[in-house]
N, C-alpha and C positions, 0 to 999 in steps of 0.2 A: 306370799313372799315374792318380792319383786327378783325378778333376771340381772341381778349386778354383773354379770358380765357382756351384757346387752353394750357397746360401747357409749350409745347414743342415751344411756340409764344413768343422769348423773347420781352421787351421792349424797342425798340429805341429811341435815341433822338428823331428821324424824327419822331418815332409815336406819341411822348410826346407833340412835335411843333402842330401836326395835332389835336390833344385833345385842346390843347390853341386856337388854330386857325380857329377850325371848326365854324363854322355857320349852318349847317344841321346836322348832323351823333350826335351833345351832349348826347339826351336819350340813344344812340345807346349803346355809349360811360360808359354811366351812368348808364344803364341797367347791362353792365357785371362789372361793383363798386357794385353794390349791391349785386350783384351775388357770387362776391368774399368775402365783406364783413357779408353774411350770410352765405357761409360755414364755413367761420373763428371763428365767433362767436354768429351765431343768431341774436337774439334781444337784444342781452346782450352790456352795455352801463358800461363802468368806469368813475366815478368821480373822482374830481382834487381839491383840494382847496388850493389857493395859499396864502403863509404870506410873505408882504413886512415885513421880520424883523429887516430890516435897510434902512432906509430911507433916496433919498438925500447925500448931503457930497462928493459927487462924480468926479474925477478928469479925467474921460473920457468927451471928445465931441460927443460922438452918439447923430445925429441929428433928432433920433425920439424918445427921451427919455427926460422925464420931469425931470428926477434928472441928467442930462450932467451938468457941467461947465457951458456951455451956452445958458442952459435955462432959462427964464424969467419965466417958470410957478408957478404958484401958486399951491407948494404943502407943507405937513405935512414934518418936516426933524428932522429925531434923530439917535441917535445910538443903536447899537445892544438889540433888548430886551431883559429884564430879563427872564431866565431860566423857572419860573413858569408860566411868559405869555404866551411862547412858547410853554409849556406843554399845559395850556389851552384852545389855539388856535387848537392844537391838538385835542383834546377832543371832540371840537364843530364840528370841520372836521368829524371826526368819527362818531358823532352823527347824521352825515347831510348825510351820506352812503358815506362817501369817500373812496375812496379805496385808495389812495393817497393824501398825507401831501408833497406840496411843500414848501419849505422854501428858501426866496429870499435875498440876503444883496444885497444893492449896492456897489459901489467900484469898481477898479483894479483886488484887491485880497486881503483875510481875513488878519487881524493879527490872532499871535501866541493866545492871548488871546480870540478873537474871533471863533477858530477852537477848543480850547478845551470846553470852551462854549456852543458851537452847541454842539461838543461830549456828555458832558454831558448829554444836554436834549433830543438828541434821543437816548441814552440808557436808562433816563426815559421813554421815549415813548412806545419803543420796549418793557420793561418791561410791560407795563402796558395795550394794547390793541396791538389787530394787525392791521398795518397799513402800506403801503409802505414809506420811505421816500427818497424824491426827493431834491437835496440839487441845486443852483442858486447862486454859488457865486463866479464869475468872474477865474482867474486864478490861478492854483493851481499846488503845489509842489506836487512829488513823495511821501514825505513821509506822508502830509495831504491825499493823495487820500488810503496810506494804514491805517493810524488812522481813518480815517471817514468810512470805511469798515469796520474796527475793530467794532464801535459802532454800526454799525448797518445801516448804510446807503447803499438802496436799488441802487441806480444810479444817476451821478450828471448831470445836462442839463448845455449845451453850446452851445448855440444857433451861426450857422454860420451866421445867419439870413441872408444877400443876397451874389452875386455872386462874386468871387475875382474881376471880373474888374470894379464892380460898387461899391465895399468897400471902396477906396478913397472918394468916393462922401460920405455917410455913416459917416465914421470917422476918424480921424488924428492920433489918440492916440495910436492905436494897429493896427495890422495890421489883413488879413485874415490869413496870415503864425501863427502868434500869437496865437489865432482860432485854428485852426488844430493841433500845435503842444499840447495844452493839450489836446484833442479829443484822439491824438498819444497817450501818458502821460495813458489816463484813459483807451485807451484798451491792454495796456503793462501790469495794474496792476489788466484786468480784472474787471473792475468797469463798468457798465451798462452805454451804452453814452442815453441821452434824448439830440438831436439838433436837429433844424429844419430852419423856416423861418419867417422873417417877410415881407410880400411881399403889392406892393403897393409904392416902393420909388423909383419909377424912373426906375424901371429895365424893360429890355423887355422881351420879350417871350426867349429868346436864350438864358439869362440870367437867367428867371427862371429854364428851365430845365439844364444848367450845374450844378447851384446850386444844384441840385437834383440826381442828377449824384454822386458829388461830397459828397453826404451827404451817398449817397448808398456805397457808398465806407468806410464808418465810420462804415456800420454795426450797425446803432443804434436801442436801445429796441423800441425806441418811438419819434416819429417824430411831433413838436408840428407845428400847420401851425396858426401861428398869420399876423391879416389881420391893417393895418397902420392904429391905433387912430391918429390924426391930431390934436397936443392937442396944443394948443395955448403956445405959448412962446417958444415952438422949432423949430428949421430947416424949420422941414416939415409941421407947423401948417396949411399951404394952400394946402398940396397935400391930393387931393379925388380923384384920378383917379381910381379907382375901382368899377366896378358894381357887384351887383348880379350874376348875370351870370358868370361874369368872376372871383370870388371867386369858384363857384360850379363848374367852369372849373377846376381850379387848384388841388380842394381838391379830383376831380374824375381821376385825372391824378395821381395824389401822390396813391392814392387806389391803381391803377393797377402798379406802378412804386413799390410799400412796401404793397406787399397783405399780408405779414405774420408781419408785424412790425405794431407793436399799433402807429394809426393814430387821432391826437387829433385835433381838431377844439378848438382854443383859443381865444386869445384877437382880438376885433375886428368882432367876428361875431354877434351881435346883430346887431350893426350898418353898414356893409356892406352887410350883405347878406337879409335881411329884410323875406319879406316873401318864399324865396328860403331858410330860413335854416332849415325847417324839413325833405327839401331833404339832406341836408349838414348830419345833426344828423344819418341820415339812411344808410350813408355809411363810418364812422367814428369810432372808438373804444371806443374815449375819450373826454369830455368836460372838461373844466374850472366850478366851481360852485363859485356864487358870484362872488368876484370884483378882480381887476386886480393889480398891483403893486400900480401905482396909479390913475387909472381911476376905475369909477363904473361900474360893468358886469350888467346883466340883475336881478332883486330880483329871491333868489332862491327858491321859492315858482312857480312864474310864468315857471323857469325852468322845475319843478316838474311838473309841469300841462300839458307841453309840451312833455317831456318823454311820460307822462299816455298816451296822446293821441294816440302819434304815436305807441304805443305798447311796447316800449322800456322799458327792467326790465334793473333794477341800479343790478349794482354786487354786490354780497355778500348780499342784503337785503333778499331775499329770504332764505340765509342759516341763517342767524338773525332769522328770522317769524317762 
């Protein structure tokens, strides 16, 4: 097993495959993730709270998504929130030690109406507490990515979620080129990339680490790693191919692949990683708090209790106290 924390020890694919693929050396493996992630930042843990603030409506087929075209799932669907909900959803984030205010639409890409909108309520925001904000809303123009700067948006996520040659299987609608070229778009105008993966649909080992490759190449602030809800009325409602183990594979592989890039553990780990996710939590930057687009997270009290345990201080509460 090589010394990955040698600094002079770059990271290969081949060593990437070897972390997926190992059977004996994972602590080994896992031992120098923690080691990396404790000089990075200690015990210190950042929160996420995500607002589906558009719901549904959607004219994509992504085959692991309850709001596709072609889902049958049973969810909540509306349009864009009102400006004071979005404030106060804010609010409660803050309350809850967030360090971060996600905000999701579904869709393609915003209208004109819906970009000044948003504008609005995160220059309320930004006026009125400190908070990062994370913007999730599909494809975007030059001049939105420099007006949504303007207001105050901290970085927007674009999720490449799997690997160009398994995106066909994925979805019809847009491509991976699609993907990247606003990834391109938002580090031209200097806008903070948040992309990562949603792994668990069929891709293999070779596919996860190109994807990973591929993302390192983006240079992004913050790498979110979502693990496949299986939600009934999609695609993938029967794919569970994922264990434990091989969640806590991945997210120890991405550690030594982005030692310096905030590494979040999202959707999806409560119910795949079971009792392996306080190992997950301990070499991770970032969680999700609460619920998910449209699936239920863990309560976040129970969250709260889990941090205590493990020793984990939330950021910024201590400068709060």
């Amino acid at each position: 097993m090589e010394n990955l924390f040698e600094p002079c020890v770059p990271l290969t694919k081949t060593t990437c495959l070897e972390i997926l693929k190992d059977k004996t050396n994972l602590w080994g493996y896992y031992a120098q993730a923690l080691q990396l992630k404790t000089n990075k930042s200690q015990n210190i843990i950042r929160l996420n709270t995500l607002l589906n603030a558009k719901s549904g409506l959607c004219r994509e087929d992504c085959g692991y998504c309850a709001q596709s075209k072609k889902s049958s799932a049973t969810i909540e669907t509306y349009g864009l929130l009102p400006k004071k909900e979005i404030i106060r959803k804010a609010l409660i984030a803050k309350k809850n030690h967030s360090s971060v205010f996600c905000i999701a639409l579904s869709g393609t890409r915003p209208s004109k109406k819906e970009i000044h909108l948003l504008g609005e309520a995160i220059q309320t925001i930004k006026s009125i507490m400190s908070i990062e904000i994370c913007l999730s809303i599909g494809l975007v123009t030059e001049e939105q990515i420099d007006y949504l700067k303007s207001c105050g948006v901290d970085r927007l996520n674009h999720n490449l979620n799997t690997s160009r040659d398994n995106y066909p299987n994925i979805t019809t609608t847009h491509s991976y080129d699609d993907r990247l070229e606003t990834l391109n778009k938002l580090r031209q105008h200097e806008m903070n990339i948040c992309s990562g993966f949603i792994c668990g649909m069929g891709e293999t080992d070779e596919q996860l680490v190109d994807l990973a490759f591929d993302l390192k190449d983006q240079e992004p602030y913050s790498v979110p790693v979502n693990f496949l809800l299986p939600i009934a009325g999609t695609m993938f409602e029967e794919h569970n191919e994922l264990t434990p183990m091989k969640c806590l594979k991945i997210l120890t592989m991405l550690r030594l692949l982005f030692p310096a890039t905030e590494l979040r553990v999202s959707a999806g780990r409560e119910f795949h990683l079971g009792e392996l996710q306080p190992f997950a939590l301990l070499i991770v930057d970032s969680i999700f708090l609460g619920n998910y687009l449209t699936e239920k997270g863990a309560p976040i009290s129970e969250d709260q209790k889990m941090l205590d345990r493990l020793g984990l201080v939330v950021a910024g509460v201590c400068d709060e106290e």
